[in-house]
N, CA, C and O atoms as a GROMACS GRO file, in nm:
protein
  300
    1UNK      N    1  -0.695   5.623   6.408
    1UNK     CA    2  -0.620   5.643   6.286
    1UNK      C    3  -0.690   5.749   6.202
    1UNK      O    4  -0.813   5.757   6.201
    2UNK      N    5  -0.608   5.833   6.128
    2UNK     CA    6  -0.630   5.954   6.024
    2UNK      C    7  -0.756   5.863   5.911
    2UNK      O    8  -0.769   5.743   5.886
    3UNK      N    9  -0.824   5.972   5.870
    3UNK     CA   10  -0.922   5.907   5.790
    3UNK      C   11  -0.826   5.931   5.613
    3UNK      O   12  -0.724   5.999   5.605
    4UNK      N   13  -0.901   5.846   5.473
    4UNK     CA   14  -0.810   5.890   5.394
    4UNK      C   15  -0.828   5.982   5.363
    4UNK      O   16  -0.719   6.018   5.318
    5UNK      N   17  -0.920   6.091   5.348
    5UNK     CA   18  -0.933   6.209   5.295
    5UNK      C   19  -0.783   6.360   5.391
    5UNK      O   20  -0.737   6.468   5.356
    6UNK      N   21  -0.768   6.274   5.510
    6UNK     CA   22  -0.679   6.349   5.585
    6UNK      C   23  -0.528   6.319   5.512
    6UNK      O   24  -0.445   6.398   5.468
    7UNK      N   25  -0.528   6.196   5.516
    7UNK     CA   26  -0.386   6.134   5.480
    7UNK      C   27  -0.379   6.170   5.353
    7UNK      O   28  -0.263   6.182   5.314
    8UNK      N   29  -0.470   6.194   5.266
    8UNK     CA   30  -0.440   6.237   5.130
    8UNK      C   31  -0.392   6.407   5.099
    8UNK      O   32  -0.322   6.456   5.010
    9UNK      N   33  -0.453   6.460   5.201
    9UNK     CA   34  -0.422   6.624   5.228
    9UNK      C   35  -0.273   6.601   5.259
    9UNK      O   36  -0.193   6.658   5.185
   10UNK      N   37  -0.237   6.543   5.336
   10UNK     CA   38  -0.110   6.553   5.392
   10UNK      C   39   0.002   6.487   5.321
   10UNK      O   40   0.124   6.507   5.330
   11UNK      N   41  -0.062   6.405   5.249
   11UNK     CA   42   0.070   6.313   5.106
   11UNK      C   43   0.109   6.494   5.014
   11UNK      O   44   0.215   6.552   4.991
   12UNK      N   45  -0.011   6.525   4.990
   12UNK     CA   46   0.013   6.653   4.897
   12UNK      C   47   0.090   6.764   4.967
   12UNK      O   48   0.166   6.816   4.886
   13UNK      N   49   0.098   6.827   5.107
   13UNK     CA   50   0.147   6.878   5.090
   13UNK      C   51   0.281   6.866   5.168
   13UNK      O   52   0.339   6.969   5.202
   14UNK      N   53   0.333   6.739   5.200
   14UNK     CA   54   0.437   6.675   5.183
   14UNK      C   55   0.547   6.702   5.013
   14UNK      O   56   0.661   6.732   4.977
   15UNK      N   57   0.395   6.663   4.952
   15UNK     CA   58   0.510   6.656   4.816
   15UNK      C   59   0.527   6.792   4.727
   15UNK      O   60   0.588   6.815   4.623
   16UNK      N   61   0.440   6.883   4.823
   16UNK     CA   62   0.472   7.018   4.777
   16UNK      C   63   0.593   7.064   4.862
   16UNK      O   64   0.675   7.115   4.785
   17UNK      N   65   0.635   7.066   4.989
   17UNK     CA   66   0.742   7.076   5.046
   17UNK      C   67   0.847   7.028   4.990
   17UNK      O   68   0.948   7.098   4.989
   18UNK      N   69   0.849   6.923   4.942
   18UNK     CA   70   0.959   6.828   4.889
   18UNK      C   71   1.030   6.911   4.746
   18UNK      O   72   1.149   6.935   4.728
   19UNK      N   73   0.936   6.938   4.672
   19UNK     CA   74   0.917   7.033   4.556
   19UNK      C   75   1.007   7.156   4.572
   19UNK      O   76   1.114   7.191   4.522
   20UNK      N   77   0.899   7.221   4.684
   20UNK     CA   78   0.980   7.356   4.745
   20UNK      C   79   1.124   7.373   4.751
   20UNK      O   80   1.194   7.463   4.705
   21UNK      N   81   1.170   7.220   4.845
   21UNK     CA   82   1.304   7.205   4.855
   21UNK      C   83   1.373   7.205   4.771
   21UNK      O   84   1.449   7.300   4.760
   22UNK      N   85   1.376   7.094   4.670
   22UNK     CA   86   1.457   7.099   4.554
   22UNK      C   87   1.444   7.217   4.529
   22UNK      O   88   1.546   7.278   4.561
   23UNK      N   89   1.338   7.305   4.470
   23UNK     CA   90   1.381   7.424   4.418
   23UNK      C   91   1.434   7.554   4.498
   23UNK      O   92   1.422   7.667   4.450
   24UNK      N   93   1.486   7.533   4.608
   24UNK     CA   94   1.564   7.597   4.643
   24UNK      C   95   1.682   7.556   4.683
   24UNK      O   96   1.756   7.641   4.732
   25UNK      N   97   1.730   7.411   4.673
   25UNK     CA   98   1.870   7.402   4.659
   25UNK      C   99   1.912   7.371   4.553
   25UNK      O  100   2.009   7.297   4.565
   26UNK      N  101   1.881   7.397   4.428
   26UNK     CA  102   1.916   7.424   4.295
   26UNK      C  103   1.985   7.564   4.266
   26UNK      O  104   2.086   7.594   4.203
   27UNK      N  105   1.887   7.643   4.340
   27UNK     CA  106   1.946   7.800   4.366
   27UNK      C  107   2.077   7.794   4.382
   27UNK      O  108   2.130   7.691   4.423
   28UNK      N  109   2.150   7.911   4.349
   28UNK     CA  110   2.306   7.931   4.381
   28UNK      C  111   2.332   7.995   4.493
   28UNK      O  112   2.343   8.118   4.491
   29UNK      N  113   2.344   7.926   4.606
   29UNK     CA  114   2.397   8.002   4.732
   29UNK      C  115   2.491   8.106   4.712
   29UNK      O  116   2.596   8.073   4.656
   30UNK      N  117   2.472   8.242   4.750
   30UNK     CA  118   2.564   8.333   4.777
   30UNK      C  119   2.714   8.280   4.863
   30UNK      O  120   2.715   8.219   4.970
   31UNK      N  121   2.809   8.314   4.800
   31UNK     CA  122   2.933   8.252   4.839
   31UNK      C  123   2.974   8.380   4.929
   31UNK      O  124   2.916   8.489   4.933
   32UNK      N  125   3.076   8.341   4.993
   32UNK     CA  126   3.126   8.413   5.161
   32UNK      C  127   3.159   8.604   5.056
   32UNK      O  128   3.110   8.716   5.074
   33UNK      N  129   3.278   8.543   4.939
   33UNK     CA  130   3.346   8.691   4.857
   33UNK      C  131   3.235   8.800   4.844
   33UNK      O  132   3.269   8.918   4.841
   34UNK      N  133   3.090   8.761   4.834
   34UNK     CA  134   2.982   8.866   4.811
   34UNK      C  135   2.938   8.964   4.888
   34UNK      O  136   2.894   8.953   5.002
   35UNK      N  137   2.955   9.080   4.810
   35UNK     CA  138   2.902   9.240   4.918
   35UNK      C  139   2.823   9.210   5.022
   35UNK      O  140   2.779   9.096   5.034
   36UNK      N  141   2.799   9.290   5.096
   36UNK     CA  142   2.710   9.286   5.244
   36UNK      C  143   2.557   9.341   5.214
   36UNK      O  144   2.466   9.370   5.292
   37UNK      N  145   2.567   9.344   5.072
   37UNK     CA  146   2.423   9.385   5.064
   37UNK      C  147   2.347   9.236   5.021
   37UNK      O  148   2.238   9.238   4.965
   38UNK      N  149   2.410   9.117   5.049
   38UNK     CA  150   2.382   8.950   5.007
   38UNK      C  151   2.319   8.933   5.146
   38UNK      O  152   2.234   8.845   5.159
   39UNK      N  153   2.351   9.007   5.246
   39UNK     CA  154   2.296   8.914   5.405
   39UNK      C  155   2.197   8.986   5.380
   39UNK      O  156   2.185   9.082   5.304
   40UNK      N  157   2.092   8.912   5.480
   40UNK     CA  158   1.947   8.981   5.487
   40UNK      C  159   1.975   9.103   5.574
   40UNK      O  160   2.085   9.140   5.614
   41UNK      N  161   1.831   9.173   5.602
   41UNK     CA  162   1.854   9.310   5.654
   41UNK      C  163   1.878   9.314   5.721
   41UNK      O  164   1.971   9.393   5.730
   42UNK      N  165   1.836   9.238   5.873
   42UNK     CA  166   1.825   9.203   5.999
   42UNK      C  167   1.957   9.200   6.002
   42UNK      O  168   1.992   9.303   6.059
   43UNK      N  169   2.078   9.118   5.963
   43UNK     CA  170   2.169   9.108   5.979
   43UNK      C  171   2.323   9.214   5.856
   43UNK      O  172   2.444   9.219   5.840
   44UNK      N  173   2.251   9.248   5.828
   44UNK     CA  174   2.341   9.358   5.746
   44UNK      C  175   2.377   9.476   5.834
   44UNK      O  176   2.489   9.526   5.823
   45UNK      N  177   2.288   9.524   5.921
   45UNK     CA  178   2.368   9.673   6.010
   45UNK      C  179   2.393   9.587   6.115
   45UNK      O  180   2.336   9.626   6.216
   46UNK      N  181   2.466   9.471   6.133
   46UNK     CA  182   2.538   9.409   6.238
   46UNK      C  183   2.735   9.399   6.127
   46UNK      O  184   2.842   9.375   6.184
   47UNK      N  185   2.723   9.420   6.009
   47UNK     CA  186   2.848   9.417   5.991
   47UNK      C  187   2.926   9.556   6.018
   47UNK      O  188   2.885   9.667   5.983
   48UNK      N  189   3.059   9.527   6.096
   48UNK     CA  190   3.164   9.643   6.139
   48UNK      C  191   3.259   9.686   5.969
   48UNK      O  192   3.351   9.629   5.911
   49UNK      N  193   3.171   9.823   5.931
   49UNK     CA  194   3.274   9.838   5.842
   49UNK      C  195   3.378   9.912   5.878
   49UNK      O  196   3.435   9.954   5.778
   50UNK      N  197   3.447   9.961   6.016
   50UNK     CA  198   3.482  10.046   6.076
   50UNK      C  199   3.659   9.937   6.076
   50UNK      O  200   3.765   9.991   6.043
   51UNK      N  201   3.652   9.805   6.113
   51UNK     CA  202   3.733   9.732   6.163
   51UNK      C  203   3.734   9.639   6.103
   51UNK      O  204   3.630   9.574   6.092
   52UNK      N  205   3.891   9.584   6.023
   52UNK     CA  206   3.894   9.447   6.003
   52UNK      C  207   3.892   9.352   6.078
   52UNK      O  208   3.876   9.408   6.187
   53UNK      N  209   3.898   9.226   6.101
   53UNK     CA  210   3.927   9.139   6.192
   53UNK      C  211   4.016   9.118   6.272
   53UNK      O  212   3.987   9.115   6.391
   54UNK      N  213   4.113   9.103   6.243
   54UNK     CA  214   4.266   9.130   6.297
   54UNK      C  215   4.335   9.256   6.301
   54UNK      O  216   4.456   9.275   6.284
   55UNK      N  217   4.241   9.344   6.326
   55UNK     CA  218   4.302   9.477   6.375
   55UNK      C  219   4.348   9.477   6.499
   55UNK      O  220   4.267   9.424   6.576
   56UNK      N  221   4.452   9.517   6.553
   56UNK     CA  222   4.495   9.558   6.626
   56UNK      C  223   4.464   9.664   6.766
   56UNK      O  224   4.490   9.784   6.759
   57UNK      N  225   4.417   9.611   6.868
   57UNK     CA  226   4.360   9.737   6.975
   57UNK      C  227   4.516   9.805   7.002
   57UNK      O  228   4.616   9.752   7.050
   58UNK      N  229   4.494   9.940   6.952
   58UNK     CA  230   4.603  10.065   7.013
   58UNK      C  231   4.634  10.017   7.177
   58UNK      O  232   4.752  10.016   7.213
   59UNK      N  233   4.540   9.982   7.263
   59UNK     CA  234   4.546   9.995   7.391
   59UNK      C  235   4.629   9.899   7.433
   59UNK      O  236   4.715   9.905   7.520
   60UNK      N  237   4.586   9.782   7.341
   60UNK     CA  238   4.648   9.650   7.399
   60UNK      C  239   4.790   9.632   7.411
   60UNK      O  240   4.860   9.650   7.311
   61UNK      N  241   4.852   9.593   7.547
   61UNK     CA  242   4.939   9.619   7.652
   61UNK      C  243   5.017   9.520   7.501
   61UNK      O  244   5.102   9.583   7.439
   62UNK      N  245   4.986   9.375   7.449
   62UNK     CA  246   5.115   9.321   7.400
   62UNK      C  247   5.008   9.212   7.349
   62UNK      O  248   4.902   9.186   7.407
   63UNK      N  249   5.060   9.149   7.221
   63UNK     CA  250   4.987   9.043   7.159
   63UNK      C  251   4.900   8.914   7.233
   63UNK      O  252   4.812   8.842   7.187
   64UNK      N  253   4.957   8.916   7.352
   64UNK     CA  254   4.839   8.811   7.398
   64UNK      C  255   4.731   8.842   7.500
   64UNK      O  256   4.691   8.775   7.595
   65UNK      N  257   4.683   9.001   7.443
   65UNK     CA  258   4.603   9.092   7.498
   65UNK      C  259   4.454   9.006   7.517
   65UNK      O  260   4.405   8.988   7.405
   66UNK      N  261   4.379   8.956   7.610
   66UNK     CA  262   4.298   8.870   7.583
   66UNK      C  263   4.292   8.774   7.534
   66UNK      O  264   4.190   8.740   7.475
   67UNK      N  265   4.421   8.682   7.544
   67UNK     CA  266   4.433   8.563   7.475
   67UNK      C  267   4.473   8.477   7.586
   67UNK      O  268   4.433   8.361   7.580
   68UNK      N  269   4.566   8.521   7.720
   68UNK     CA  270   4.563   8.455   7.830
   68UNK      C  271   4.500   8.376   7.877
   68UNK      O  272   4.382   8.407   7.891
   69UNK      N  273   4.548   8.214   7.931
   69UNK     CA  274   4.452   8.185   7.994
   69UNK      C  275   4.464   8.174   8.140
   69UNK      O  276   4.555   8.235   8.196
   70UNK      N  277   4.368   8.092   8.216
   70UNK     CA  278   4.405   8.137   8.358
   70UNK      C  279   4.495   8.035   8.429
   70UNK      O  280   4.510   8.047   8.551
   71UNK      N  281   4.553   7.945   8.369
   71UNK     CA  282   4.704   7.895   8.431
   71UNK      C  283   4.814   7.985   8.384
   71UNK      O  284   4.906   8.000   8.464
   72UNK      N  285   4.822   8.045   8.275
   72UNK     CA  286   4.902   8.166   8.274
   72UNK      C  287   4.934   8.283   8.360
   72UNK      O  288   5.029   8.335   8.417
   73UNK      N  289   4.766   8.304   8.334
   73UNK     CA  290   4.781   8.449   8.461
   73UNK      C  291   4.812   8.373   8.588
   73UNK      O  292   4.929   8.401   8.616
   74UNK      N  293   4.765   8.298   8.669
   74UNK     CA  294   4.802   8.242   8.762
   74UNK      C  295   4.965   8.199   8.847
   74UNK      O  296   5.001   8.154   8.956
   75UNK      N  297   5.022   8.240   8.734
   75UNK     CA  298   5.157   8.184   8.781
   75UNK      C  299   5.253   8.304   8.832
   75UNK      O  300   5.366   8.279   8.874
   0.00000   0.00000   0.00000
C-alpha cells in the first residue's frame, strides 16, 4: 500500500484536476455558426471553402450518383 505522504500528493492533484475542469466547462463553447478561424490550426486548412456540402458533381450521371446500394446495382 501507498505510503501517506504519496496519497496526499495525489488527493492534491486530483483536486487540482477537478478545479481545472470546472473551469473549463464554465467556458462558453464555441457554437457550430462560428468562423473557421474558432477550429484549431491543425484542423482549420482541412475546411473546403471551395464547396458547399450539397453541391452538386457536374459529372454525376443522376441523383443517386454514389448513393446506390449493391442490391440495386445488382438487379
Amino acid at each position: 500500500m501507498a505510503d501517506k505522504e504519496t496519497l496526499d500528493k495525489f488527493g492534491e492533484v486530483v483536486e487540482e484536476k477537478k478545479a481545472e475542469a470546472k473551469a473549463a466547462s464554465e467556458h462558453e463553447a464555441p457554437s457550430a455558426g462560428e468562423p473557421d478561424d474558432a477550429l484549431p490550426p491543425e484542423q482549420a486548412s482541412r475546411v473546403d471553402h471551395a464547396h458547399e456540402q450539397d453541391d452538386r458533381d457536374v459529372r454525376a450521371k443522376n441523383s443517386a450518383h454514389k448513393k446506390v446500394t449493391a442490391d440495386k446495382w445488382n438487379q
